[in-house]
Steps between C-alpha positions, in 0.01 A plus 500: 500500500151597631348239290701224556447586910151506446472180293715323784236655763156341309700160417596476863211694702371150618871461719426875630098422608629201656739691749239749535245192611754391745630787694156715484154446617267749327463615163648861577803352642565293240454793225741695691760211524455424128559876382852545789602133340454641081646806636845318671518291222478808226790703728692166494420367149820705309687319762412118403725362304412143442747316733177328662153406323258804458244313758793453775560864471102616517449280785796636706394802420136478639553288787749719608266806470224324664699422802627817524161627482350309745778575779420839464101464531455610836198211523650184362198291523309733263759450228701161578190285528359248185183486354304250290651700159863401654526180311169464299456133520200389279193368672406169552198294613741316717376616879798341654802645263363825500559489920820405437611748257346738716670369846768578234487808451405578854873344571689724187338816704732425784816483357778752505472747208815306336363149593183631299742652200662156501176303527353694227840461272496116534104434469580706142773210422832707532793346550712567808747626317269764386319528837861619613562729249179657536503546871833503545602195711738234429340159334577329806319796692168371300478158550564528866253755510227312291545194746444732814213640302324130371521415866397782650206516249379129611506627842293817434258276285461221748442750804192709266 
């Protein structure tokens, strides 16, 4: 059983960095997040039984420890804010695209700490149906949210 959880761990430690990259801000915070996020998923791995895709599972798993983590933090900006490592979008020569992706990103640092889970869940191509599952919301839930969050997003981008 140890084996196959930590086989599951390296195959899918690129979903846990990427939770860590959103919610945190500096490298200690995200170490910390990553080792509580292996841990809940070790205490809860005897538990899974398959009725949802290992990935769904992981990623409800560490978002929800994330958020829990960061309403705890007594200083939310030093944990709940983005940096460059959040999305690690490949340079460009383009002068004008990297602005925007910036502005971007500027925009994904104000969200809500769900807003950014569900952000971060769609820019990775899940459906809503597993958007839901992971986070717990009803499909319907998701695609109103996503439209308050595209518009709010233009705003945020337009006004940097």
């Amino acid at each position: 059983m140890k084996e196959q959880f930590l086989l599951l761990i390296t195959e899918n430690e690129g979903l846990i960095f990427k939770v860590c990259n959103m919610y945190c801000n500096n490298k200690e915070d995200k170490e910390d997040l990553f080792q509580d996020i292996v841990l809940q998923l070790w205490r809860s791995y005897s538990t899974f039984k398959g009725d949802s895709k290992v990935t769904t599972w992981m990623y409800r798993i560490a978002i929800n420890n994330a958020i829990t983590r960061l309403r705890k933090e007594t200083k939310r900006e030093k944990f709940a804010e983005l940096d460059g490592e959040a999305f690690q979008v490949p340079h460009t020569d383009n002068g004008e695209l990297e602005e925007r992706i910036t502005a971007m990103y500027e925009a994904i640092k104000k969200l809500t700490e769900i807003e950014r889970a569900i952000t971060m869940l769609y820019m990775d191509d899940c459906s809503y149906k597993e958007i839901s599952e992971i986070l717990g919301l009803s499909e319907t839930n998701i695609g109103f949210k996503l439209n308050k969050i595209k518009s709010r997003l233009k705003t945020l981008v337009n006004t940097l």
